[in-house]
NUVO-665606 format. One record per residue (C-alpha): residue number from 1; x, y, z. Coordinates in Angstrom, 1 decimal, always signed. Last residue first. Layout:
! residues N
(NUM (X Y Z))
...
END
This chain:
! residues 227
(227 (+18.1 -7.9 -16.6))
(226 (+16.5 -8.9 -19.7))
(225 (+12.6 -10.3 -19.3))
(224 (+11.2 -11.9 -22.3))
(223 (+7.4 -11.6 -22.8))
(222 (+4.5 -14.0 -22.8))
(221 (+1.3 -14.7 -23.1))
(220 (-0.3 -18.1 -23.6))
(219 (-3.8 -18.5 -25.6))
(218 (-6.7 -18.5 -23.6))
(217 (-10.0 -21.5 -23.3))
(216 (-7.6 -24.3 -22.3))
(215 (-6.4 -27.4 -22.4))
(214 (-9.2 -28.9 -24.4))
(213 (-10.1 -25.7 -25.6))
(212 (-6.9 -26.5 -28.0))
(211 (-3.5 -25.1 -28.9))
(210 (+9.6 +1.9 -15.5))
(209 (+6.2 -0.1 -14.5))
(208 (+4.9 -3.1 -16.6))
(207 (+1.5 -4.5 -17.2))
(206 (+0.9 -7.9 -19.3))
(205 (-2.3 -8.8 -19.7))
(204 (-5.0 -11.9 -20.5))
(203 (-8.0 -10.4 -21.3))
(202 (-7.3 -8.9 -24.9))
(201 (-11.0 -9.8 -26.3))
(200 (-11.9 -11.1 -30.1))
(199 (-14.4 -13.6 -29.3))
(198 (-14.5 -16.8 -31.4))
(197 (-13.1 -18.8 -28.9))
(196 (-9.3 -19.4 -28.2))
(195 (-8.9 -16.1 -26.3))
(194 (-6.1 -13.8 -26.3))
(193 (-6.9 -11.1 -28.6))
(192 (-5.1 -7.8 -29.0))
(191 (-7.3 -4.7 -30.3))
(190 (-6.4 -3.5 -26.6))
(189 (-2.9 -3.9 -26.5))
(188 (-0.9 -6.3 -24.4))
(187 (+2.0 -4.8 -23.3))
(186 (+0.4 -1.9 -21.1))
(185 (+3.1 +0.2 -19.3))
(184 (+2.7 +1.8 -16.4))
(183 (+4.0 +5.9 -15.7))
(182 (+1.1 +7.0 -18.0))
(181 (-1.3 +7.1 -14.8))
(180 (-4.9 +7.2 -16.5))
(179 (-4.1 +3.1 -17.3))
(178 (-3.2 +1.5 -14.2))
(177 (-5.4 +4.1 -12.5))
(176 (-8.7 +2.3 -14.0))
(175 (-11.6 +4.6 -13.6))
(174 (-11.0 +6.5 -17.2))
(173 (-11.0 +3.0 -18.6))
(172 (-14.9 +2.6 -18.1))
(171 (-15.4 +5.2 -20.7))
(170 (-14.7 +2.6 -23.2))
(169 (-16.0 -0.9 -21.8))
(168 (-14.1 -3.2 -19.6))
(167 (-16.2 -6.4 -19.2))
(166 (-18.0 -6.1 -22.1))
(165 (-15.1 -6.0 -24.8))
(164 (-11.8 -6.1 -22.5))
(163 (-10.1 -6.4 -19.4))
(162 (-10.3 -10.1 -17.9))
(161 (-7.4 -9.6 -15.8))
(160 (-6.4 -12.5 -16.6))
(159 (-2.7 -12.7 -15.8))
(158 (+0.3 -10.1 -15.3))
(157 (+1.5 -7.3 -13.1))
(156 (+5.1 -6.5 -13.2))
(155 (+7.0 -4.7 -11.0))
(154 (+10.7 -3.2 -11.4))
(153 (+10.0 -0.2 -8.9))
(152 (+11.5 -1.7 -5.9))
(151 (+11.7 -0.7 -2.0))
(150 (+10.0 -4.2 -1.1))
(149 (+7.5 -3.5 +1.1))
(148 (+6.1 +0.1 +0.6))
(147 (+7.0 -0.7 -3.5))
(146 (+5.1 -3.7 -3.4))
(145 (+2.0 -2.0 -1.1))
(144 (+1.9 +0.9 -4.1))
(143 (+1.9 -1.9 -6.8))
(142 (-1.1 -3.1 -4.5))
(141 (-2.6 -0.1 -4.5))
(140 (-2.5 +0.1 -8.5))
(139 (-4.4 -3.3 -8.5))
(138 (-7.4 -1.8 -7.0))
(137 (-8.5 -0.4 -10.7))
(136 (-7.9 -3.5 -12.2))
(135 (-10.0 -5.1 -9.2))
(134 (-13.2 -2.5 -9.4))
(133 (-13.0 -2.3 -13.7))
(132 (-13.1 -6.2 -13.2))
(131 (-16.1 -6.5 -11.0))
(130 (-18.5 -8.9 -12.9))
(129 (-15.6 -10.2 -15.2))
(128 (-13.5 -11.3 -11.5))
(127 (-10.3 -10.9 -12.1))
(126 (-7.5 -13.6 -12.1))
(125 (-4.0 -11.5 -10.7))
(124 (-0.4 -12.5 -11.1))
(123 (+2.1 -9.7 -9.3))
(122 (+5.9 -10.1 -10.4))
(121 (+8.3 -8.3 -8.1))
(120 (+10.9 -8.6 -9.2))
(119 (+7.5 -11.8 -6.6))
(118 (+3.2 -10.5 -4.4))
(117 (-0.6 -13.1 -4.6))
(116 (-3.2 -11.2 -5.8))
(115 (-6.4 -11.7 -4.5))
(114 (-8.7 -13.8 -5.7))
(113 (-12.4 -11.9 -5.7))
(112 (-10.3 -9.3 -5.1))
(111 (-11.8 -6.0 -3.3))
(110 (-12.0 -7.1 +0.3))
(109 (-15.5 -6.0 +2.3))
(108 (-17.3 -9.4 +2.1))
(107 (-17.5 -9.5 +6.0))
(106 (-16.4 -12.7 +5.4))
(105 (-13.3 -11.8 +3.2))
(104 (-12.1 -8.5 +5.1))
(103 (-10.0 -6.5 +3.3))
(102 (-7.5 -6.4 +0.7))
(101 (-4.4 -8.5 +2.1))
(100 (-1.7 -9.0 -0.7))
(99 (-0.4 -12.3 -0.4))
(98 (+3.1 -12.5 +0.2))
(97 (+6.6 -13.8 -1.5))
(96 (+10.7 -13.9 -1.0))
(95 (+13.6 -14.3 -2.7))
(94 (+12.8 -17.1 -5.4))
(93 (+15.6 -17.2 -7.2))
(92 (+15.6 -18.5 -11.4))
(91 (+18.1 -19.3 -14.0))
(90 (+19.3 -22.6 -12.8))
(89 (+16.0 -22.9 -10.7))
(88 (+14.0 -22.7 -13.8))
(87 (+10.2 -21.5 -12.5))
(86 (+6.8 -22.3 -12.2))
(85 (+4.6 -20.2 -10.4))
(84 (+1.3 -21.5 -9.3))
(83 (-1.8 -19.0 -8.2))
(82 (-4.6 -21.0 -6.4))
(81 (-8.5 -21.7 -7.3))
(80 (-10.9 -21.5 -5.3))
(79 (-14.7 -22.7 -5.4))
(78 (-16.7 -23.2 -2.3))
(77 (-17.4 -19.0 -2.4))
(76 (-15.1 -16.1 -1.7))
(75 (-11.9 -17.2 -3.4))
(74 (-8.0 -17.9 -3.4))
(73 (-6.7 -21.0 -2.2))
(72 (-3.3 -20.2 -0.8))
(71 (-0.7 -19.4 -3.2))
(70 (+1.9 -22.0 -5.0))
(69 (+5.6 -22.0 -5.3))
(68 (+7.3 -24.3 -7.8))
(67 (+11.0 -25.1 -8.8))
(66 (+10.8 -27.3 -12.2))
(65 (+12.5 -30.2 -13.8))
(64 (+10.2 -32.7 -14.7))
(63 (+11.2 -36.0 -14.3))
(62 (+9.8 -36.2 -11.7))
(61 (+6.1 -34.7 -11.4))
(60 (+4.1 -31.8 -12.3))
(59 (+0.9 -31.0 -10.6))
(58 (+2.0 -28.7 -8.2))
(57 (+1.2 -28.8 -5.1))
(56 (-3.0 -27.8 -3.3))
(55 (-5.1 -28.4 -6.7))
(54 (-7.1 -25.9 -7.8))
(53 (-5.3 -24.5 -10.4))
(52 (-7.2 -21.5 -12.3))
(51 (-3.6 -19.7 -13.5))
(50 (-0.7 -21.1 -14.4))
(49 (+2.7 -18.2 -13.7))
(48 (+5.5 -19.3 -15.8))
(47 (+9.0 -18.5 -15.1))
(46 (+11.6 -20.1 -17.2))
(45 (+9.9 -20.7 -20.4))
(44 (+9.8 -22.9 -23.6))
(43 (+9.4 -26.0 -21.0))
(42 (+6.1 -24.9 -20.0))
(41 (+4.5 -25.5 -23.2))
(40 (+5.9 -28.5 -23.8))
(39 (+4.4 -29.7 -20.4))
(38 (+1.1 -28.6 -21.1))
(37 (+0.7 -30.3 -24.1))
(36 (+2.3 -33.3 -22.6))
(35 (-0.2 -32.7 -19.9))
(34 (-3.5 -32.9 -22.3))
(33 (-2.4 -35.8 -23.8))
(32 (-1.4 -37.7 -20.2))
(31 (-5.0 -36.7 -18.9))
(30 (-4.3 -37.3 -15.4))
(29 (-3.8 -33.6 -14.7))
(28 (-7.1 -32.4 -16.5))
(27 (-9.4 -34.6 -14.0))
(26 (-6.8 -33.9 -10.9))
(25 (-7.1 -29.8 -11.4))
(24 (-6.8 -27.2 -13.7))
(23 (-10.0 -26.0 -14.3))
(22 (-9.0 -23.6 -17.5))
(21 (-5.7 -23.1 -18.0))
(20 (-5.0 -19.9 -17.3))
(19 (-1.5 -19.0 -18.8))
(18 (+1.3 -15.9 -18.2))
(17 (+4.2 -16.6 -19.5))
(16 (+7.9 -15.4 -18.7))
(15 (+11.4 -15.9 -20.7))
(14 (+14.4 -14.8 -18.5))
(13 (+17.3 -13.0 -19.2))
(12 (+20.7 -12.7 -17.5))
(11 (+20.7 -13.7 -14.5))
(10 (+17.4 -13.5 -12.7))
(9 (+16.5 -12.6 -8.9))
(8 (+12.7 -13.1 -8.0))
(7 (+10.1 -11.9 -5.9))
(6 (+7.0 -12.7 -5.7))
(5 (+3.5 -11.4 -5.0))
(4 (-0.1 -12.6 -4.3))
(3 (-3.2 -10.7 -4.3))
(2 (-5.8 -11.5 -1.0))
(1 (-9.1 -11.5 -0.2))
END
């Protein structure tokens, strides 16, 4: 499968979130409650990357004032789910975007379970927990593809990765190269927590070179981007 990327140009600064929502698709959509939450969330910020949509557009409507670009659908069995960006066009270019190719799908060779999907370049990614050391890992070739394509080193990669507690355990980390090569940045720490149950787990991350269950089961993340 497949990573996306995209990338942008931003004056000035720009405020950037990272959020799964859990199942988005038509059942959580027509919730008007559960979208106004949604809604004011995404207003705070200029680019915002929603993770676990499965719907094909976007699922915000006039009079909401939003540029959108979404992935393909993203997955090895009947379920997929799509990377959606989000972003202010008044503060916001889209110049160009791809999805990382990893392998063959059917011959269940590829590495992602959904790929990333290459924009700054800003790189979302939704780990699989069974193979998360594997993908985390893998992600460093795809900083490497970014950098082949687009001649850039300003990359950030950001979403679930689902690293942490079980899924990422201690000596696992020594197999990640995101995190044995000093040159990335990790702005979510470990002892960080992002998940709105009970478990304390930094899944959702932020990685840099040079409200309710209802809506979700993570918090947000976000940073602020100056350029």
């Amino acid at each position: 499968m497949k990573n996306t990327c995209d990338q942008h140009h931003v004056k000035h600064y720009a405020a950037d979130r990272a959020f799964n929502i859990k199942s988005f698709g038509d059942k959580k959509a027509s919730n008007t409650t559960l979208m106004n939450i949604i809604s004011t969330i995404v207003h705070r910020y200029d680019i915002i990357l929603i993770q676990e949509h499965v719907n094909k557009g976007s699922p915000f409507h006039p009079p909401f004032r939003y540029g959108h670009i979404v992935s393909e659908p993203l997955g090895r069995s009947s379920y997929k789910e799509r990377y959606l960006f989000l972003y202010r066009e008044n503060t916001v270019s889209v110049v160009k975007s791809y999805t990382y190719d990893d392998g063959c799908e059917p011959c269940g060779t590829d590495t992602f379970i959904r790929e990333p999907f290459v924009n700054f370049a800003l790189i979302p990614q939704h780990t699989s927990p069974s193979s998360a050391v594997k993908e985390v890992d893998a992600l460093y070739d795809v900083v490497a593809d970014v950098r082949n394509r687009w001649n850039t080193n300003d990359i950030v990669l950001l979403g679930d990765f689902n690293a942490g507690c079980n899924y990422v355990t201690g000596s696992e980390w020594q197999q990640i190269r995101l995190f044995t090569d000093k040159s990335f940045h990790w702005l979510i720490p470990n002892d960080a927590d992002t998940t709105v149950s009970h478990t304390n787990c930094p899944y959702d991350r932020y990685k840099q070179t040079h409200t309710s269950i209802g809506v979700s089961d993570h918090f947000p993340v976000e940073v602020k981007l100056i350029g």
